[in-house]
N, C-alpha and C positions, 0 to 999 in steps of 0.2 A: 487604477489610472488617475483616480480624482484625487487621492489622496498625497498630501505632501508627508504625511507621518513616516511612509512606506518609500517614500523617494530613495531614501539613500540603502535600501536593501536590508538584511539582517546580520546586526554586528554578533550579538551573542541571547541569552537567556538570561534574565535577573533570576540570583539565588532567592533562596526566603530572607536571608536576612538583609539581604539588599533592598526588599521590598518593604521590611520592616525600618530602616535605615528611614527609607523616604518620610514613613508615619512620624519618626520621631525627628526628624528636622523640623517639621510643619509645628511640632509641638514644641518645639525648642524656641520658635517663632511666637510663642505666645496663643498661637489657634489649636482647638480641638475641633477636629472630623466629628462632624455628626453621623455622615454615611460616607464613603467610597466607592469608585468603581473602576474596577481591571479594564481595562479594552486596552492599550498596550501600542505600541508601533509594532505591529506586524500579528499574530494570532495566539492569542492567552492560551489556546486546549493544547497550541505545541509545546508551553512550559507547563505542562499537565500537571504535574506531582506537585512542581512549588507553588502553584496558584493553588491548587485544592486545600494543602497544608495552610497556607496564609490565610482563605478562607474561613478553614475550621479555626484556629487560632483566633481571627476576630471574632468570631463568634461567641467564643469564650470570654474575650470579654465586652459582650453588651455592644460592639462596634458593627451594624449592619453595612454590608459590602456586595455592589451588584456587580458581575459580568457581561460585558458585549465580545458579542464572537461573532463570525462567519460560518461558523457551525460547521469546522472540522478538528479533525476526523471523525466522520460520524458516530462511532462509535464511543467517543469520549464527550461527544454533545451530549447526546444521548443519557450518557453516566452524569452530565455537569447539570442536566435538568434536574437530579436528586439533589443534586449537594444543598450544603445550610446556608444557603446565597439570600441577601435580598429580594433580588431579584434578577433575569434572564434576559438579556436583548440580544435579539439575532439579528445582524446586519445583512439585510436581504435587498433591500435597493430596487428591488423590481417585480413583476406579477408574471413575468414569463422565463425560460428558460435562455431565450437568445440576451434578451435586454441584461439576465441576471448575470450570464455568462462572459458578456463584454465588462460591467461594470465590477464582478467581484470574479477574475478570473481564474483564483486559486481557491477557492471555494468548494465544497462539495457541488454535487449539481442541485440544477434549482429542484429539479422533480423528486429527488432522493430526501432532499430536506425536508418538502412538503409530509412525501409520508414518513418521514421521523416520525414527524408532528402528530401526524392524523393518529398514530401506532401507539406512542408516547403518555399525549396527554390524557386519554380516558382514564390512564393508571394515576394519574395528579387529583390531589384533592382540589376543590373550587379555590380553596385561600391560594392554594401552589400557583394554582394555574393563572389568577390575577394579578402572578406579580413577574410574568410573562408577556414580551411584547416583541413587535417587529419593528426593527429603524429602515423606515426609507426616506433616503436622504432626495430631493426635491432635483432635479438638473432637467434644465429647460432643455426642450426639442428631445431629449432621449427618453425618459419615463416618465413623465405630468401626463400624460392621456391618459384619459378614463379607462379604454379599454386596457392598457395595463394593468387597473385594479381587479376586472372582472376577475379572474381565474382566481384573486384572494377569498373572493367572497365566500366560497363554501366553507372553508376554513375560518372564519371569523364568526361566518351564522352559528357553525357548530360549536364553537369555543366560544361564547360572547363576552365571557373572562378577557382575553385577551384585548392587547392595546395595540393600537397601528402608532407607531411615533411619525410625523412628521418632521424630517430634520432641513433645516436650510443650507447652503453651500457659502462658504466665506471664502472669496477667490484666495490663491496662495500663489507666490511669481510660479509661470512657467507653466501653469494648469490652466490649460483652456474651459474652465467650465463654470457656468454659473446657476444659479435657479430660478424660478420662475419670479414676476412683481409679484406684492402683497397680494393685489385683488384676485387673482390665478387661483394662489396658494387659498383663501377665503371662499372662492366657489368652491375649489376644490373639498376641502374639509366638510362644507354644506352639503355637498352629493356624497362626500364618503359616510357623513351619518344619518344622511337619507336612508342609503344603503342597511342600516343596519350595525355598521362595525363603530367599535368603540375608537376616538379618536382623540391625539392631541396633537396641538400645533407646538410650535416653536417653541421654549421657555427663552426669557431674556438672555440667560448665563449660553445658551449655546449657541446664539447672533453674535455673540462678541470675537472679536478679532481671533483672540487667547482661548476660543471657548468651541470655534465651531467644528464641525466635520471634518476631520482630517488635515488639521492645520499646523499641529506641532512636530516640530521637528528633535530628531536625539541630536544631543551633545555627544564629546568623548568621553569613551568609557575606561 
């Protein structure tokens, strides 16, 4: 519901070479990618075959490429923690089932994902697993309370690999939601590595207008 990417519903599936299309415009522009990352208007694991293929293919040549998902269908999450990815962000938003439920509604459940995870990672080497993290995006009065965090903790203690992303919310028309002031988001961070869990705030490029949570919109295809 937060997201403006998702507004306009799901027109189709990009092939591979439509996703390889995009790399070489960028280069035709004179920029080389140093890294990439799939998150998609709508869920990367439902165009399974041509994100894995695209995957392996950068990989081959020297180009590192991460995915964000919601971590469905479980069972292709699960297969997409193997692959030759950069790196893994699962867009989870919340520390409980109800909060997770409202805010990513086509999502696996939150409890199911949790033991992916617990089930999953022991079989990941340390390198695998540090390059492994959770996005939760910041939305005032719904998820910033602490006790939201409590129920990640176990999960964190035991993986200390793993990263918690903190993301911020860049209003978009028509979405009523916004994230908490700086100073919020700063205590907050201080108790969450009180706690134990690995953390990071905001980087500059995903405050930006063009940059944040859920803000762009598809053209026609």
């Amino acid at each position: 519901p937060f997201c403006a990417s998702g507004s306009r519903g799901l027109l189709r599936n990009l092939r591979v070479e439509e996703l390889w299309q995009q790399l070489e415009r960028i280069r035709s522009m004179g920029l080389e990618p140093q890294r990439l990352t799939l998150s998609g208007i709508g869920e990367p694991l439902h165009n399974f075959d041509a994100v894995r293929i695209f995957i392996e293919e950068c990989q081959k040549t020297s180009l590192p490429v991460s995915l964000t998902t919601s971590g469905g269908p479980l069972e292709r999450f699960r297969e997409a923690l193997q692959w030759p990815h950069n790196g893994l962000m699962l867009s989870l938003h919340a520390g409980t089932p109800e909060i997770h439920r409202r805010l990513v509604p086509r999502a696996p459940e939150f409890n199911s994902l949790i033991d992916c995870l617990q089930r999953t990672l022991p079989a990941l080497s340390r390198r695998r697993r540090r390059r492994l993290g959770i996005n939760y995006l910041l939305l005032q009065g719904i998820n910033e309370d602490r006790a939201e965090f409590l129920p990640l903790l176990p999960l964190f203690r035991r993986f200390p690999e793993l990263t918690l992303h903190l993301l911020v919310c860049n209003p978009v028309p028509g979405a009523d939601f916004s994230s908490p002031p700086a100073a919020t988001i700063d205590a907050l961070h201080g108790w969450l590595v009180a706690q134990g869990m690995h953390v990071r705030r905001p980087n500059p490029w995903r405050i930006r207008q063009s940059g944040g949570c859920g803000t762009l919109f598809v053209g026609n295809l």
